[in-house]
N, C-alpha and C positions, 0 to 999 in steps of 0.2 A: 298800165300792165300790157305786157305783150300778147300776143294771141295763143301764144300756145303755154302760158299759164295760167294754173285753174281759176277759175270764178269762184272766189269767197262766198260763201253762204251769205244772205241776211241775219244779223245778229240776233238772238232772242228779244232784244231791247228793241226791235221796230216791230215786231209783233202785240208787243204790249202796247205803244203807239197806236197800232192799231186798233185795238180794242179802246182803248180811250177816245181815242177821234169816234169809233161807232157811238160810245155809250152819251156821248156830249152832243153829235147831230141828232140823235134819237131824241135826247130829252126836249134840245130845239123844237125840233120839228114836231114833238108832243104839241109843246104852250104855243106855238108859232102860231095857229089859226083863232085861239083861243085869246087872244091878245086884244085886238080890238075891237071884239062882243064884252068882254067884261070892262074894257076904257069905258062901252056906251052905256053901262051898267051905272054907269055914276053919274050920266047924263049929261055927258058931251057930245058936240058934234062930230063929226066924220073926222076932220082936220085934226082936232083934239086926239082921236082915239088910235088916230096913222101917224100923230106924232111918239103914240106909246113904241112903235117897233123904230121910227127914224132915229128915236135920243139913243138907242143902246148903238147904233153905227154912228153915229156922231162921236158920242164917244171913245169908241173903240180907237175914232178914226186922231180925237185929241190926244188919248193918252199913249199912243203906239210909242211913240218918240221916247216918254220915262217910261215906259217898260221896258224898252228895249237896252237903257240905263243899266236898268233894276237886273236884268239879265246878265250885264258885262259886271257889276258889283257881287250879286250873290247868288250865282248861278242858274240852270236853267231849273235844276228839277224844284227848287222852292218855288223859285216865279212860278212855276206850270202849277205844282197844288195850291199855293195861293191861291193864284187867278181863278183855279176852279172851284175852290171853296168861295172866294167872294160872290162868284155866278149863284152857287147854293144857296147858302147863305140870302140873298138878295132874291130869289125865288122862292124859297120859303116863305120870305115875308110878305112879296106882293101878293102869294097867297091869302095873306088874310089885311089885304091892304085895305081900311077905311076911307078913303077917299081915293080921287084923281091926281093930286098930287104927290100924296105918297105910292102909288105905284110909276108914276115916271120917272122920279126920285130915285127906287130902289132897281127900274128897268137900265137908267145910266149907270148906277153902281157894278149893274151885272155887265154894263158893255167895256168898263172898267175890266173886270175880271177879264172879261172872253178876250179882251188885247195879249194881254199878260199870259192866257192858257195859247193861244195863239203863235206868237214870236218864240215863248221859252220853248212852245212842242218844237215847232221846223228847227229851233236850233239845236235841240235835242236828235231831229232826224237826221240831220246834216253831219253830226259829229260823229255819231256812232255808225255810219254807214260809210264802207269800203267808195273809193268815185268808181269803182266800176261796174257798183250794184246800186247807186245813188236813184239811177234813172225808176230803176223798178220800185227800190226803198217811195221814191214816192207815189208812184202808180197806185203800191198796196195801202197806203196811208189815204192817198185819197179815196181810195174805194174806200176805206172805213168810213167816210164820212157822207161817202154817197150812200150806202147802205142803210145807215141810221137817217139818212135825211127822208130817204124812200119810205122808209119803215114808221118813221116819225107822225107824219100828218094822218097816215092810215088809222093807226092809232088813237091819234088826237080826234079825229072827227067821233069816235066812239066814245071814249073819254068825257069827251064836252057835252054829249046827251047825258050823262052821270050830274055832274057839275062844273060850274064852267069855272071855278077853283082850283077842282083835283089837279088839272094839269101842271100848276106849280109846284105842287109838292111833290108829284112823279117826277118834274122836270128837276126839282133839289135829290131826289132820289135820285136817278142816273147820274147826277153828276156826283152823289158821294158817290156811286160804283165805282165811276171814273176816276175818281181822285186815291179811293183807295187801291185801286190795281195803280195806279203809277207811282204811290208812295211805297206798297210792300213790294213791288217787284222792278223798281229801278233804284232800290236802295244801296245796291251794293255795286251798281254801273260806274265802271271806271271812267275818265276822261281828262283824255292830254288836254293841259290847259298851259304846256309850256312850248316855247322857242326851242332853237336850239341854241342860243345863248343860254337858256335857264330862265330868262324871263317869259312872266307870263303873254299869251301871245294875245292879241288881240286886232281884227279888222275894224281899221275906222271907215264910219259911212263918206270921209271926204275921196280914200281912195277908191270904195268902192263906185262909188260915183262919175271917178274916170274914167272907169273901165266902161267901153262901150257894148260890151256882152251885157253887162249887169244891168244897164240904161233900157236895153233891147228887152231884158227878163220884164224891167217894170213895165215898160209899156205894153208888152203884152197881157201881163196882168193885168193892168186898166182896163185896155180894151174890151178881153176875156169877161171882167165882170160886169162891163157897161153892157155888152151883146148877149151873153150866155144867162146870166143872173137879172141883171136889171131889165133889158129893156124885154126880154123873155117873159120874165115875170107882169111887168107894166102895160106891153104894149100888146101882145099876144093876146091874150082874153077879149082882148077891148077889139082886136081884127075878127079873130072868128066872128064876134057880134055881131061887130056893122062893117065888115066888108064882104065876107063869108058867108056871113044870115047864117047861121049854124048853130045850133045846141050847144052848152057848156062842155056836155062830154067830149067834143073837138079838141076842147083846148085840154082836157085829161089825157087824150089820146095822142097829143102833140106832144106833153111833158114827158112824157110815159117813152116816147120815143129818145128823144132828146136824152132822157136818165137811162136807157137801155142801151144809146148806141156810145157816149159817155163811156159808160160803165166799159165796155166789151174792148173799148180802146186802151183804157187802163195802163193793161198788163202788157199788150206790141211796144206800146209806145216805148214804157218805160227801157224793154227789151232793146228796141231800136236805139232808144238813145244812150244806149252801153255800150251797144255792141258797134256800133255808126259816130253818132254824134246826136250832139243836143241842137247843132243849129238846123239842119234837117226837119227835126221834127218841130221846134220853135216857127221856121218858115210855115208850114205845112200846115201848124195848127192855125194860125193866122188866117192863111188863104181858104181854108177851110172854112172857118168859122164866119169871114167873110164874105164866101160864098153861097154860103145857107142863108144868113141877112139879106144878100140881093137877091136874091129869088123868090124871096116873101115882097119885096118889093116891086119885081116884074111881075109877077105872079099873084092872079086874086083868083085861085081854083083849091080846088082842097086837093089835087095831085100835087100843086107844087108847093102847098101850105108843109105837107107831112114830106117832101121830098128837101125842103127848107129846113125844116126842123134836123131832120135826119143828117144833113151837111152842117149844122151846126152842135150837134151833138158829138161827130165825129170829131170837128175841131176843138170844142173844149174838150175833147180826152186829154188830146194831145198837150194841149196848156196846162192841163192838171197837170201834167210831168215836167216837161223841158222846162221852163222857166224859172222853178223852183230847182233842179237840178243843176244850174247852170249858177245861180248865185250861189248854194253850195260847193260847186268848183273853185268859185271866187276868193272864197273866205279862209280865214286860218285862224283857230281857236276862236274864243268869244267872240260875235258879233251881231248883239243886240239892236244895236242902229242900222244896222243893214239889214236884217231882217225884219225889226219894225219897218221901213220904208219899203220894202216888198209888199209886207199886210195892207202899211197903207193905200198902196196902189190901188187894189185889191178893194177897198173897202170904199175909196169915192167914186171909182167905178161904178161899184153898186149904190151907195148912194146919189149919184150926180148923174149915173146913163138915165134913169127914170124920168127923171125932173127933168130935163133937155127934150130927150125924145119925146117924151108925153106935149112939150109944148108944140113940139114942131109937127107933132102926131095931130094936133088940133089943126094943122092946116092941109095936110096929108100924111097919109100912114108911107104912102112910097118914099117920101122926102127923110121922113125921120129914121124909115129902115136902108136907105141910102148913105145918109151921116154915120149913122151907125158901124157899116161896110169899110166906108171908109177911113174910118179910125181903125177898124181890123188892119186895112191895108196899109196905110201909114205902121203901122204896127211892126206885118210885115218886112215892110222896105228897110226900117232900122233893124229889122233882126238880118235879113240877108246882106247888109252893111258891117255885123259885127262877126268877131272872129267866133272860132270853136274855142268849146272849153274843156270837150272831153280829154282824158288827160293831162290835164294840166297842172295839176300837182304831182307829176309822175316825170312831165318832162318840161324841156324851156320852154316858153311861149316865143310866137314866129316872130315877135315885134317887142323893143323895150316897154318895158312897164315898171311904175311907180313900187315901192317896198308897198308893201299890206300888211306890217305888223309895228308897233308902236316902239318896240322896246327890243322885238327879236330878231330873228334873222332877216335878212332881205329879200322874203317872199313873193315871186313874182305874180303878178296877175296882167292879164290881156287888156290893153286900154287902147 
């Protein structure tokens, strides 16, 4: 779109979006702590009861691929309440799970689900949003989820003084909330699912894989959740302890930052990457995020502990948008496999940045927050390598590119 025609509004359909994403991080983040007190409840060890929260990202991380299927067959809004009814459904019953086997059982079932709510929502986000409100479309989509994630464990630590149960069934409860606002209020949500030949259109994950924007999106997503989510999560606690000598509340005051300065980027970002471009803030959020990692690693002070955090909180804003804005540029009608292998990204990230860094964190915390940086910056380096994508289903792309539709027209994309 040119600059001197108006900015399409957000559709009422990414609003609802949003309220789904809140109501499905909330319940998360309810059972989230409450998870491995009740695995010990059946009297297993430590390993045992941390394997209760790894099967549901394991999962998630095997079945991306047939969801993502499941999405180019029978569209996104059944995959999405599916997926969210199987999460319910599978919380409910670990709720009254008699042993340890039958809740890791029904925790993979749910990581099942959460793939399937996962791929069908972003492709749900991506189609129904204008590209030159895409950037914001997901700014506000992620805030939903940060919000419920915020709101979630506060929650749950109160909760779990109740019974360390109830959490289940609150967590099955939000999620029917969830499922019911997106089945009555995206029921009657239009979407072009044709060419302009007339057939249906659809991106395969082989073109979008040429494309070197979209390679760029994935690896900043890896990165983003190897640095921002995993190793944040794994390694941080374990610094303030024993490098820091510091109180617990440290590392609450570090997340707290982290989801605060996160949050506040959101909405620029999304801005920026509308009104500029996506590769801009794609660089940006990179170098950002790995420049808060390497200063937790120069730095053993709590000035530059919470000045770390703070520089990586900025950078995941920014990841929360461009990345996923940028494979939505990519795409034309269904494209399930391309957006499961985004999640995926996404999801061994956080499962695989933990386990690595923690090993290398056993022989130095600098070393392992070093490696970390550096995967930000390799990250980087392939994003300021790949082209823009704003615009680009508006106008040609500067360089030839492969067809992106199976059967329809010959849709360009940037490779």
């Amino acid at each position: 779109m040119t600059g001197t025609q108006p900015t399409p509004a957000l559709p009422r359909e990414i609003r609802v979006l949003v309220a789904v994403a809140f109501f499905v991080a909330l319940g998360f983040g309810i059972v989230a702590p409450a998870l491995p007190v009740f695995a010990r409840d059946f009297g297993v060890g430590k390993a045992s009861a941390a394997a209760v929260i790894s099967v549901f990202g394991f999962l998630r991380i095997a079945f991306a691929l047939p969801a993502g299927r499941l999405v180019d067959r029978f569209g996104e809004r059944l995959v999405m309440a599916t997926g969210i009814g199987i999460v319910a459904v599978s919380s409910l019953l670990a709720g009254v799970a008699q042993s340890y086997a039958q809740l890791i059982v029904l925790r993979g079932f749910g990581g099942i689900g959460s793939s399937m709510f996962s791929i069908s929502a972003l492709g749900l986000l991506v189609r129904m949003t204008e590209p030159a409100r895409r950037g914001r479309a997901m700014g506000f989509w992620q805030g939903g989820f940060l919000l419920g994630g915020i709101t979630g464990p506060v929650l749950g630590g109160v909760i779990d003084g109740i019974s360390i149960r109830l959490p289940f069934f609150i967590y099955a409860g939000t999620l029917a909330a969830a499922g019911a606002v997106g089945l009555i209020q995206l029921r009657a949500t239009p979407l072009a699912d044709r060419g302009s030949a007339g057939t249906p259109a659809r991106t395969t994950l082989r073109d979008a894989l040429r494309s070197r924007a979209y390679r760029a999106a994935l690896a900043a997503n890896f990165a983003d959740s190897w640095g921002a989510i995993g190793v944040r999560s794994a390694l941080v606690p374990l610094f303030v302890s024993d490098v820091l000598h510091r109180k617990p509340i440290w590392t609450g005051i570090g997340f707290l930052i982290v989801s605060a300065v996160n949050g506040a980027m959101l909405l620029p970002a999304g801005r920026f990457a509308d009104n500029v471009g996506r590769k801009p803030v794609l660089v940006t959020g990179c170098l950002g995020s790995g420049a808060g990692i390497a200063v937790l690693a120069a730095s053993q002070t709590l000035p530059g502990y919470l000045i770390g955090l703070a520089l990586l909180g900025f950078g995941s804003g920014l990841l929360d948008v461009a990345p996923g804005a940028i494979v939505g540029d990519l795409v034309e009608g269904r494209a399930g496999p391309v957006f499961a292998a985004y999640t995926m990204s996404s999801d061994v990230g956080t499962v695989v940045g933990p386990v690595v860094a923690g090993a290398i964190a056993d022989i130095s915390y600098a070393d392992a927050f070093v490696s970390t940086s550096a995967i930000l910056g390799a990250a980087a380096l392939l994003a300021m390598m790949a082209p823009e994508t704003r615009g680009l289903t508006t106008s040609a792309p500067a360089e030839p590119a492969p067809a992106r539709m199976e059967g329809g027209s010959a849709a360009s994309t940037t490779t």
